[in-house]
DRENTI-924352 format. One line per 2 residues: their letters; for each residue x, y, z of N, C-alpha, C, O. Coordinates in pm, 1 decimal. Each point is the difference from the previous one (the first is absolute). Example, Ala and Ser with C-alpha at 12.3 -4.5 7.8 and 13.67 -1.06 7.14 Angstrom:
// residues 2
AS	1319.0:-569.0:780.0:-89.0:119.0:0.0:90.0:120.0:0.0:103.6:-1.9:66.5; -138.6:106.9:-138.5:82.0:119.0:6.0:-77.0:109.0:73.0:50.9:110.8:16.9 $
//
This chain:
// residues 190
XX	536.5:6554.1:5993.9:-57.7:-100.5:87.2:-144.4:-31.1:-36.5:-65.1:-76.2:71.4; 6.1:139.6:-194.0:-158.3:-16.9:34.5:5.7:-96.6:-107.6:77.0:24.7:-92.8 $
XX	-167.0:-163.1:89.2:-44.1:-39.1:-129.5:-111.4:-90.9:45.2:-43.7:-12.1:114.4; 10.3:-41.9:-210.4:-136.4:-57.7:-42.1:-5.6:-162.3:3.5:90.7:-56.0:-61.7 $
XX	-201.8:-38.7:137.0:25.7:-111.3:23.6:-139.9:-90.3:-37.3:-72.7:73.2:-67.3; 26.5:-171.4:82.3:-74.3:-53.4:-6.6:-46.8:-88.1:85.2:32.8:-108.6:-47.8 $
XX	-111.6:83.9:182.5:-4.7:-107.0:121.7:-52.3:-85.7:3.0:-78.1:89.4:-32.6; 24.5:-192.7:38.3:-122.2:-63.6:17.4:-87.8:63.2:-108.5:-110.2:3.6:54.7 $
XX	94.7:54.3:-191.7:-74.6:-16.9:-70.0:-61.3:197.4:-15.1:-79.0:44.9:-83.0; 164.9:45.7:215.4:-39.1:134.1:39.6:122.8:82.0:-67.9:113.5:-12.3:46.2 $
XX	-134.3:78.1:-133.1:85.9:88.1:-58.8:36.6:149.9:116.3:-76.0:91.4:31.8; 226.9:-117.7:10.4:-20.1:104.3:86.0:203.0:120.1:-46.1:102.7:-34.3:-58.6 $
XX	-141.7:155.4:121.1:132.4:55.1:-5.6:95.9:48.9:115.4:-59.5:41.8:99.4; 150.1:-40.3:-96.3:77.8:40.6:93.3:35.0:152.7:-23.4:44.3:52.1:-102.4 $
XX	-78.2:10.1:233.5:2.6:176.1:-108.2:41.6:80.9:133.2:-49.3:-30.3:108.7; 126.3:116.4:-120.7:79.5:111.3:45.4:-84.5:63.8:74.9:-109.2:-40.4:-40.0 $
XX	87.0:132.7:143.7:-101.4:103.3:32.9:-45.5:66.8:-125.9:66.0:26.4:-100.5; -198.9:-3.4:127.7:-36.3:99.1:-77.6:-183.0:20.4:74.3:-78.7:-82.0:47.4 $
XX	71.9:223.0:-68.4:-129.5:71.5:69.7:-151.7:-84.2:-71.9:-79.3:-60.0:72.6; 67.2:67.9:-178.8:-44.7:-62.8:-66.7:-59.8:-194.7:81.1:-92.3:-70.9:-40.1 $
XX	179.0:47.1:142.9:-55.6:-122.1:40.9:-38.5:36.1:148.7:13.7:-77.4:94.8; -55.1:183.7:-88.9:-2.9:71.7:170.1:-153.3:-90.0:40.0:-24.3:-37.9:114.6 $
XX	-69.1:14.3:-233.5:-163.6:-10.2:70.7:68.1:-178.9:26.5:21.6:-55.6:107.7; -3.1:5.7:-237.1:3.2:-145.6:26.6:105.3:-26.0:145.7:-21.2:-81.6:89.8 $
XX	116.2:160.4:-98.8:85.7:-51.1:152.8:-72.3:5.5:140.7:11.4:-62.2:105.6; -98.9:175.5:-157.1:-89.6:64.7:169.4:-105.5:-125.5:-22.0:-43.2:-42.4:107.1 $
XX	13.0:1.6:-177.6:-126.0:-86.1:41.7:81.8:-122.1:19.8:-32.8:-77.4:89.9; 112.8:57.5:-147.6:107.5:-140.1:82.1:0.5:-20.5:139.8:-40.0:-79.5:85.0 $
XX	111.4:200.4:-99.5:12.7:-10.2:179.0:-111.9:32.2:80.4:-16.7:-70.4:99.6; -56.4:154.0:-120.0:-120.1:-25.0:76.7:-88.0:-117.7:-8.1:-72.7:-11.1:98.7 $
XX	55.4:-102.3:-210.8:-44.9:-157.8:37.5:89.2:-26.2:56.1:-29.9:-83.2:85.6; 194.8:123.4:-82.7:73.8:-121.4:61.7:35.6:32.5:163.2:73.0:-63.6:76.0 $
XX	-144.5:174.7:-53.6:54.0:22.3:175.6:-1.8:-94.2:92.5:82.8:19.0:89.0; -143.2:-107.1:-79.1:-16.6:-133.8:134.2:117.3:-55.6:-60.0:100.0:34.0:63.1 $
XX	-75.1:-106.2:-160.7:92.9:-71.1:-37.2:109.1:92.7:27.6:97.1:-75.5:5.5; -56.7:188.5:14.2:145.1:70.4:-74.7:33.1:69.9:189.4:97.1:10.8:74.8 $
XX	-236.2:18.8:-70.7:23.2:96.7:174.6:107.5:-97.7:121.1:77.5:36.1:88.5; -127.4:-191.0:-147.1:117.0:-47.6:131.6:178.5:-18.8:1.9:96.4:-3.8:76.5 $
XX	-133.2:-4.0:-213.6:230.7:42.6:-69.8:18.5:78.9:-24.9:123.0:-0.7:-1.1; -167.7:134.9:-40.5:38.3:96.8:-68.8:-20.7:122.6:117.9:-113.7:15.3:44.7 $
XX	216.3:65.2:1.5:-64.5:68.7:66.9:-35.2:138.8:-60.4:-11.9:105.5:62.2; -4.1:-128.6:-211.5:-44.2:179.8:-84.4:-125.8:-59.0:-29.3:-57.3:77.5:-76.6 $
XX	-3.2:-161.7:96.3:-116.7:1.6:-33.3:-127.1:51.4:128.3:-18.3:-31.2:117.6; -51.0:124.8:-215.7:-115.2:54.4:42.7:-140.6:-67.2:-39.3:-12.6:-61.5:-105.8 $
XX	-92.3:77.3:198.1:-141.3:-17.5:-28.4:-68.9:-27.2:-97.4:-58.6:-98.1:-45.8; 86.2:269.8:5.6:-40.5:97.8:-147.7:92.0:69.5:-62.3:41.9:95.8:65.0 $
XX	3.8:-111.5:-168.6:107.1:48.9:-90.8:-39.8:136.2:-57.6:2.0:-7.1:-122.9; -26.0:89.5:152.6:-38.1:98.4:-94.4:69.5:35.2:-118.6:120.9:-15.6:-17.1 $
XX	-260.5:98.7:-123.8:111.8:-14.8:-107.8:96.8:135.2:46.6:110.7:3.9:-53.7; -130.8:61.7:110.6:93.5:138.0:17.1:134.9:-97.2:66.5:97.3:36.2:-66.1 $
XX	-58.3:-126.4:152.0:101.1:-62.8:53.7:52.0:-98.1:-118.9:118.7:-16.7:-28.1; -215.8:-37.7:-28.6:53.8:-67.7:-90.0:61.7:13.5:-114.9:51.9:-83.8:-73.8 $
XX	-65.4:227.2:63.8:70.7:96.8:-142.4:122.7:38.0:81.1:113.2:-32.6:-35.6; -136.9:97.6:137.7:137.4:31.9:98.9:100.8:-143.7:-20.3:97.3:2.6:-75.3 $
XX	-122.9:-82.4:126.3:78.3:-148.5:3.8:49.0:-39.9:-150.2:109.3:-46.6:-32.0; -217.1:76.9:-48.4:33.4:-82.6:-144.7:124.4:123.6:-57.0:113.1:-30.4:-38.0 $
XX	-156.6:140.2:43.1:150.4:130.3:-45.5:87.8:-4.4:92.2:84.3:88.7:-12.8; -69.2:-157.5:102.8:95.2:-1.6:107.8:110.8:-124.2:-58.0:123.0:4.7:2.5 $
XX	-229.4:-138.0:-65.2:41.2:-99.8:-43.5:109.5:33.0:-126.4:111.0:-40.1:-35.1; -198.7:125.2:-4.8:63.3:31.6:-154.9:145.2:99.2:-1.5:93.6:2.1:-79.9 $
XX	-113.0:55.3:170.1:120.2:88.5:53.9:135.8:-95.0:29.7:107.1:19.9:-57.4; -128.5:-123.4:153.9:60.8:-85.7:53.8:72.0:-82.0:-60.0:116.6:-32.4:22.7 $
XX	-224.1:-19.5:-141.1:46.5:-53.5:-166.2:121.8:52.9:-62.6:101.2:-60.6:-35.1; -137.2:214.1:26.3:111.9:30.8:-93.8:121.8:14.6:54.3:92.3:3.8:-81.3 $
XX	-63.6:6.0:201.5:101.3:61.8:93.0:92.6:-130.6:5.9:-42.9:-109.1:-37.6; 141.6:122.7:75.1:125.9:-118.5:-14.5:-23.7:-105.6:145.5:10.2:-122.7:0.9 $
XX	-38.3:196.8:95.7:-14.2:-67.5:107.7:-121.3:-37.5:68.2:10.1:-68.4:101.8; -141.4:109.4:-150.6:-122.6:-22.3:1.7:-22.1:-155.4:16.2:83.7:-89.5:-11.6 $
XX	-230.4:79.8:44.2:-74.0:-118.7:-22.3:-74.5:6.5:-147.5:-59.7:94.4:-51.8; 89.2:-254.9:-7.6:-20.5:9.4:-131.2:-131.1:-84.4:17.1:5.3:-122.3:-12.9 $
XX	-182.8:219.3:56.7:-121.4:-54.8:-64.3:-15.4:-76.5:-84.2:62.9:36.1:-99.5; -138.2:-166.9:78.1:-41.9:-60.1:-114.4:-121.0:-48.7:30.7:-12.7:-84.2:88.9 $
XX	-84.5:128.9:-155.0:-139.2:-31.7:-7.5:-12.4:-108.4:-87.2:63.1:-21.8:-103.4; -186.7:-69.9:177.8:21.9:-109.7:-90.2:-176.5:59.4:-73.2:-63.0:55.7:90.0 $
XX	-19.8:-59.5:-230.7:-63.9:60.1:-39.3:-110.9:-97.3:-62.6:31.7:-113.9:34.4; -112.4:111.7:-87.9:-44.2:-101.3:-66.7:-17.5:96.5:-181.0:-27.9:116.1:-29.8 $
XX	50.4:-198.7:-23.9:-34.8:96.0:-157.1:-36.3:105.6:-68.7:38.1:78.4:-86.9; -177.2:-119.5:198.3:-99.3:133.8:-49.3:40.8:92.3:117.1:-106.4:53.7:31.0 $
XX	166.2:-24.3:19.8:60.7:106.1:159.8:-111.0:21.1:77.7:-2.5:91.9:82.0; -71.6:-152.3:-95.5:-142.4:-15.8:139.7:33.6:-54.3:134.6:-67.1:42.8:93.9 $
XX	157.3:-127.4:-70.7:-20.2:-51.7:60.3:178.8:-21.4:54.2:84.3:-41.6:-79.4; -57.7:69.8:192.1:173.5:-24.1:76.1:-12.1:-145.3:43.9:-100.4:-34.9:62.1 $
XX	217.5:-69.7:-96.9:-14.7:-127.1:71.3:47.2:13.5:69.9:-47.4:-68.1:91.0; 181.8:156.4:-39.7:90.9:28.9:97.9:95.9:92.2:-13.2:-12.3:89.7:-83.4 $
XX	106.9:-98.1:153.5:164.9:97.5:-24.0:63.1:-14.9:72.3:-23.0:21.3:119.1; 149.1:-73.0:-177.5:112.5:8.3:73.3:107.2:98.4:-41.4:16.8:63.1:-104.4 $
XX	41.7:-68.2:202.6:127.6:114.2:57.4:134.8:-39.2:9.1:36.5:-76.0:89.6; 27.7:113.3:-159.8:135.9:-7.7:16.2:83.1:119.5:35.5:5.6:105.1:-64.0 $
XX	87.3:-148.5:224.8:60.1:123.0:7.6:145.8:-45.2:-14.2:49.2:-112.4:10.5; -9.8:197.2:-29.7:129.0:-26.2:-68.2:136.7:21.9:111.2:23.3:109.1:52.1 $
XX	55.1:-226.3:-29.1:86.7:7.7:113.3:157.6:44.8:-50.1:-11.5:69.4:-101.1; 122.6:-83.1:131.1:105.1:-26.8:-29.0:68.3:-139.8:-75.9:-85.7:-87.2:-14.3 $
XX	194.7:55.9:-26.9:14.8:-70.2:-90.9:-103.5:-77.3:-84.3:-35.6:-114.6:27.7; -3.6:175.7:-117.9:-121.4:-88.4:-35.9:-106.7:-40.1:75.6:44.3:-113.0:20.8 $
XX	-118.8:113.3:20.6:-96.5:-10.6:77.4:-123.8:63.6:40.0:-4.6:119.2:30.3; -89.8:-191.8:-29.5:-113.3:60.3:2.8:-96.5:-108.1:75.8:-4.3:-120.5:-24.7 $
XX	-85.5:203.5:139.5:-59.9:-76.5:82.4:-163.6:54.8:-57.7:-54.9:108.9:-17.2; 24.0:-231.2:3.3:-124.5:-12.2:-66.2:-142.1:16.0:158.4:18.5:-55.3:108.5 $
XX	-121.3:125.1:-135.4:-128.4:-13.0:19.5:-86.8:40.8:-36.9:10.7:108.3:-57.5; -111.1:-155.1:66.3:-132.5:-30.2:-83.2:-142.5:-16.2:80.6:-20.2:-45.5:112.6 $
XX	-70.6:98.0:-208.6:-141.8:-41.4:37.6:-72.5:-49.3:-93.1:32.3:13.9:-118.0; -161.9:-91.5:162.0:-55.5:-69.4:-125.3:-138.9:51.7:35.9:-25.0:22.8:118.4 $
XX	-74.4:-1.3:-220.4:-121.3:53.6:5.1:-68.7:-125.6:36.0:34.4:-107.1:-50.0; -155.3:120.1:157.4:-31.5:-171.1:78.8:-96.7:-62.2:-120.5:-40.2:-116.2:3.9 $
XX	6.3:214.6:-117.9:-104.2:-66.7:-131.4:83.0:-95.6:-72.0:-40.5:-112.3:-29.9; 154.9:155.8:2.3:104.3:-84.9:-61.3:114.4:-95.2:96.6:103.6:-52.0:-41.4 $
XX	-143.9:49.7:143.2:112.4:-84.3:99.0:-16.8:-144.4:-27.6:-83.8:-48.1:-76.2; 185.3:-25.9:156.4:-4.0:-144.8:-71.2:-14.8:-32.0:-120.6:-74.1:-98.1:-7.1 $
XX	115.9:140.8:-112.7:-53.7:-38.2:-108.7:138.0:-31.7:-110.1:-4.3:-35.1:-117.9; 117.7:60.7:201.0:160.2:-14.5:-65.9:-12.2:118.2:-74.5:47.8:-24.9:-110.8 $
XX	-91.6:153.1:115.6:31.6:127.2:-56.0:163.7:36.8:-1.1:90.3:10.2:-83.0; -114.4:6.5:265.8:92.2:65.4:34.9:140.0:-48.5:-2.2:86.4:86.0:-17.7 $
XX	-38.6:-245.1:37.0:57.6:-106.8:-26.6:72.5:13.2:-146.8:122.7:9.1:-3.3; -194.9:-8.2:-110.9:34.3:-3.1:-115.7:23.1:183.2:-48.8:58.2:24.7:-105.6 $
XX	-88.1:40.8:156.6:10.3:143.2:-9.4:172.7:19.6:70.9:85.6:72.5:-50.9; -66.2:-156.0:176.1:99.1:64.3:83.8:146.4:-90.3:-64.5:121.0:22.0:-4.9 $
XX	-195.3:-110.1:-29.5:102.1:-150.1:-70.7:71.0:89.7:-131.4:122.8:-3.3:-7.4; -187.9:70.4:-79.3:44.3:14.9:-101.7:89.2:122.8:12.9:106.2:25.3:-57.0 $
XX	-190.1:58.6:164.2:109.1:117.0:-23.4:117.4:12.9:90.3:71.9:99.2:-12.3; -41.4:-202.7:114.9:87.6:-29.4:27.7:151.5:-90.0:-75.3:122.4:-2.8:12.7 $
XX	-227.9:-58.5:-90.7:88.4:-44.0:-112.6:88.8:62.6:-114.6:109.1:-32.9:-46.5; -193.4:131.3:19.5:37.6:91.7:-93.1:102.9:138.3:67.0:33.1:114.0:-32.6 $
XX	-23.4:-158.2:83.5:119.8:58.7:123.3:114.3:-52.5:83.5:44.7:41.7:106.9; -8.2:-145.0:-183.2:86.4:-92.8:43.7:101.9:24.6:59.1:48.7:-83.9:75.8 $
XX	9.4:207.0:-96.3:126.0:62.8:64.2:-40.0:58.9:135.9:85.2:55.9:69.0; -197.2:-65.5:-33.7:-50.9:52.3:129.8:-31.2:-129.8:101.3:-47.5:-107.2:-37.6 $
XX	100.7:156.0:231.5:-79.1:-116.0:69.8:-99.8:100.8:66.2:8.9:120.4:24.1; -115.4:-220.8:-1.7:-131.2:68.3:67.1:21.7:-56.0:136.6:66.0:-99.9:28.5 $
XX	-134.6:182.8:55.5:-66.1:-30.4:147.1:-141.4:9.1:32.7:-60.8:105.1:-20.4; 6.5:-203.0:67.5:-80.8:23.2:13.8:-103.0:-11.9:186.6:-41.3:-113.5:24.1 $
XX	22.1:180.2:42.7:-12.3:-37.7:137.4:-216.8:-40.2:19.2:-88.5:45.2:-72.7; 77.0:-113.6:160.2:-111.0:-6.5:26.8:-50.6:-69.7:191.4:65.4:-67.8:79.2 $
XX	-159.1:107.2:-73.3:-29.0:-27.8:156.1:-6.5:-158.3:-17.6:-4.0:-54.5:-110.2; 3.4:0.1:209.2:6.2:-166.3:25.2:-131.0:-14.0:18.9:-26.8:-117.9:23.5 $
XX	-69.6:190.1:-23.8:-161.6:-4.0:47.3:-38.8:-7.6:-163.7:-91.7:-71.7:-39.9; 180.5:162.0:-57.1:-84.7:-33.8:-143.8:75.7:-104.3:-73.4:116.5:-7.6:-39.1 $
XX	-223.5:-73.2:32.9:40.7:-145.9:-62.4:-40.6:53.0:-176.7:61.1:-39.8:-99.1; -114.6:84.1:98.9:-35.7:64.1:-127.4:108.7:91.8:-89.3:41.1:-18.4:-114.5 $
XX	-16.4:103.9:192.8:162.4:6.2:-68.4:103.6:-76.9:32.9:101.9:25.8:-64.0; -94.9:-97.7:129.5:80.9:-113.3:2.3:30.4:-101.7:-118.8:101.8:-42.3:-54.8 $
XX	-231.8:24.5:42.0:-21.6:-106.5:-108.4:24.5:52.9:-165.3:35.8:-55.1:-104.0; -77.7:196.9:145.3:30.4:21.9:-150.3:173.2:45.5:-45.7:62.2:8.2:-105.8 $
XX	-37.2:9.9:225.4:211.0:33.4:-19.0:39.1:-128.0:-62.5:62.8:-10.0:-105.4; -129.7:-143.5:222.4:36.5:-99.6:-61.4:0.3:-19.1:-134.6:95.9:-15.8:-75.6 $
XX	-223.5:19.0:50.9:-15.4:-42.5:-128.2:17.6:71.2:-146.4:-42.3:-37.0:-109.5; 140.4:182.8:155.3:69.2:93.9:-89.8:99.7:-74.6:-10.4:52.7:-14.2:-110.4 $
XX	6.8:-65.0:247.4:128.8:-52.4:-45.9:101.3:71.6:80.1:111.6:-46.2:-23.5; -109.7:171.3:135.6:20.7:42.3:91.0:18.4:-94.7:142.3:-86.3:-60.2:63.8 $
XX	211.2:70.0:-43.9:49.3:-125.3:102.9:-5.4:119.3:136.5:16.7:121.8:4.9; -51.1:-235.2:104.9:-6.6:60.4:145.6:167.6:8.6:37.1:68.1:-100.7:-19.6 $
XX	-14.9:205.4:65.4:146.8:6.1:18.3:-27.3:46.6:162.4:69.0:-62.6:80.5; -123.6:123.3:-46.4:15.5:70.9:146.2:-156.3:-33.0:91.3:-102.4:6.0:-68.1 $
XX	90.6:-33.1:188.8:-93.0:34.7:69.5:18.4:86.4:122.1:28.5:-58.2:104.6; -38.9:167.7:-104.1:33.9:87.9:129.8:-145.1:26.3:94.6:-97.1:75.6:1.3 $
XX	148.6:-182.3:69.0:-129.2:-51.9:112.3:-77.8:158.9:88.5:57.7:107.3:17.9; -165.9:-135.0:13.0:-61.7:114.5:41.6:11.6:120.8:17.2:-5.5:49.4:112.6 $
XX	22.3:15.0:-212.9:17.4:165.2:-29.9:-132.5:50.5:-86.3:4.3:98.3:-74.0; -93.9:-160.0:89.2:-140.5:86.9:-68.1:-93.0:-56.1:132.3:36.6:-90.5:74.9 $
XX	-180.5:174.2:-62.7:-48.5:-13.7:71.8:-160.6:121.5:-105.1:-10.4:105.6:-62.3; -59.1:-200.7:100.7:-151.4:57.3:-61.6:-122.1:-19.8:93.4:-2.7:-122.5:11.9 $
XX	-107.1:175.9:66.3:-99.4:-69.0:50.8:-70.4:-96.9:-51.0:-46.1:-81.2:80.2; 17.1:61.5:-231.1:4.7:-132.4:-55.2:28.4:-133.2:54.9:-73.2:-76.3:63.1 $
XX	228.1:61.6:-110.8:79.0:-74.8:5.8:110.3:-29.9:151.0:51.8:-102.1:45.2; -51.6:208.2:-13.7:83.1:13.5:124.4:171.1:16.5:-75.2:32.6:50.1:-107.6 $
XX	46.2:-111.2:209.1:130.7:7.6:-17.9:33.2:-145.6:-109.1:3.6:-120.5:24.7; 17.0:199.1:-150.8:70.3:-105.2:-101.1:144.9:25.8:-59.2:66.9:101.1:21.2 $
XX	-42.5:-172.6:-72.4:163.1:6.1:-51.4:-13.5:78.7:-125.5:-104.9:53.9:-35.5; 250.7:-49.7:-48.6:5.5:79.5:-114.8:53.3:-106.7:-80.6:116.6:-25.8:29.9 $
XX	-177.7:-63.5:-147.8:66.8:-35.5:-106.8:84.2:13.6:-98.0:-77.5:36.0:-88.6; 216.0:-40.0:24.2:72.1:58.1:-81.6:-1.1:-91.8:-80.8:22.9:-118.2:25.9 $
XX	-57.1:177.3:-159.9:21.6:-65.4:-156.2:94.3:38.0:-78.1:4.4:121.5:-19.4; 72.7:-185.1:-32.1:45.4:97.6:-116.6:-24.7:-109.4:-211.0:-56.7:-108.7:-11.2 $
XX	85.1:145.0:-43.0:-4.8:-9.2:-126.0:156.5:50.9:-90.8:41.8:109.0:-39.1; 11.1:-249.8:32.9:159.1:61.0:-72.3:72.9:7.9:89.8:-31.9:-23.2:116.6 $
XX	165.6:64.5:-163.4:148.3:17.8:61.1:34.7:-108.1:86.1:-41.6:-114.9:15.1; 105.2:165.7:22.4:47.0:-151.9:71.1:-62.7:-82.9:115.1:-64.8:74.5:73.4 $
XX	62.8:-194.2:-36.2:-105.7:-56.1:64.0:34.6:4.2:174.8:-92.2:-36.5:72.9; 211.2:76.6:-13.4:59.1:9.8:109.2:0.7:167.0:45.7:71.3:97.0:-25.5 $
XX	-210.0:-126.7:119.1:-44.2:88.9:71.4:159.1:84.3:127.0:82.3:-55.8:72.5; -116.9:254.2:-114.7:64.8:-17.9:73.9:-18.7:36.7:156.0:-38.6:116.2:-12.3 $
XX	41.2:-139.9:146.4:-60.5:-36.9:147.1:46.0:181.4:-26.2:79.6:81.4:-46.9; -219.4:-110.0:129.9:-41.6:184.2:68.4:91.1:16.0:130.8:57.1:-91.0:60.2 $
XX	-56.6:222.2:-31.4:85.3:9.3:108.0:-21.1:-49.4:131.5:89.2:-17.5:82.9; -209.8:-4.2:-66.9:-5.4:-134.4:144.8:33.8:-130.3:-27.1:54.0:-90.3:63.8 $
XX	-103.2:104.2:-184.4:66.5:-208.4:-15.0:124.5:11.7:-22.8:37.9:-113.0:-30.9; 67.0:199.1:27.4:148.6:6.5:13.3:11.4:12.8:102.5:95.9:-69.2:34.3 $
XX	-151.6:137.3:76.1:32.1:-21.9:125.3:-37.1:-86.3:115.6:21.8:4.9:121.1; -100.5:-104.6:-219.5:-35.6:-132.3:144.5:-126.0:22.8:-61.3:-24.7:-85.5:-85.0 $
XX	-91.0:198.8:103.5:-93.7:-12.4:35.5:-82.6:-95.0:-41.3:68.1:-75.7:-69.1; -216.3:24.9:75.3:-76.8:-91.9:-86.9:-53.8:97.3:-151.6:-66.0:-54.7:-88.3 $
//
């Protein structure tokens, strides 16, 4: 899964866990806490590097294992610097429900877009899911514009002091385009 791309003119890699990117990930997330604290609920304040070595060998563990979440750091060349990472966990028949974070230095900039575009592609035998709050228009926009179609909205089941009570968005990427209804929308419900 890991390879090498070119964005907007930024030479960057797609790379597996490894300890070795523990400083650049901790300082990610610690610029990106305001941005990441209102969707994400693992995000902390302050990342420490002792948590962040815990998390990154946890990642790498997870990697190798059959049923794990498969880490992908997105990197820039020189490994200074994390643009993001996404996650793939791996479901039954083929499938894998994608999420992700983007470092807020590199946000908006079609990183993550052309990072998530390709390696979804290169996986063609796989469908993705992808879920997001109805409050982030920001991942919204970028499912769109992966090419990730809205199949489900399951109306108010998240709730944040933020945002209050918002819905749950469902994306997917691949397989077939006929969503199939969750067990309340088989039974009447909205």
């Amino acid at each position: 899964m890991e390879f090498a791309l070119t964005v907007n003119g930024l030479a960057l890699s797609v790379r597996s866990p490894d300890p070795a990117l523990v400083t650049p990930v901790r300082e990610a997330l610690n610029a990106s806490y305001r941005e990441h604290a209102p969707f994400l609920e693992w995000a902390v304040e302050h990342t420490s590097e002792e948590r962040a070595l815990s998390s990154m060998l946890r990642a790498r563990d997870d990697f190798a294992s059959e049923s794990g979440e498969r880490r992908l750091f997105i990197v820039t060349e020189d490994g200074r610097a994390i643009v993001g990472c996404i996650g793939l966990v791996p479901r039954r028949r083929k499938r894998y429900v994608v999420g992700y974070w983007a470092s807020s230095a590199f946000a908006g900039k079609g990183y993550m877009r052309e990072v998530l575009q390709q390696l979804v592609r290169r996986l063609p035998e796989f469908t993705f899911y992808l879920t997001t709050s109805s409050a982030n228009t920001r991942s919204q926009r970028l499912a769109e514009a992966t090419g990730f179609a809205l199949i489900r909205v399951h109306p108010q089941v998240r709730q944040t002091p933020l945002h209050g009570v918002q819905d749950t968005w469902v994306y997917r990427f691949g397989g077939k385009r006929q969503a199939k209804k969750s067990p309340r929308e088989s039974a009447g419900e909205p």
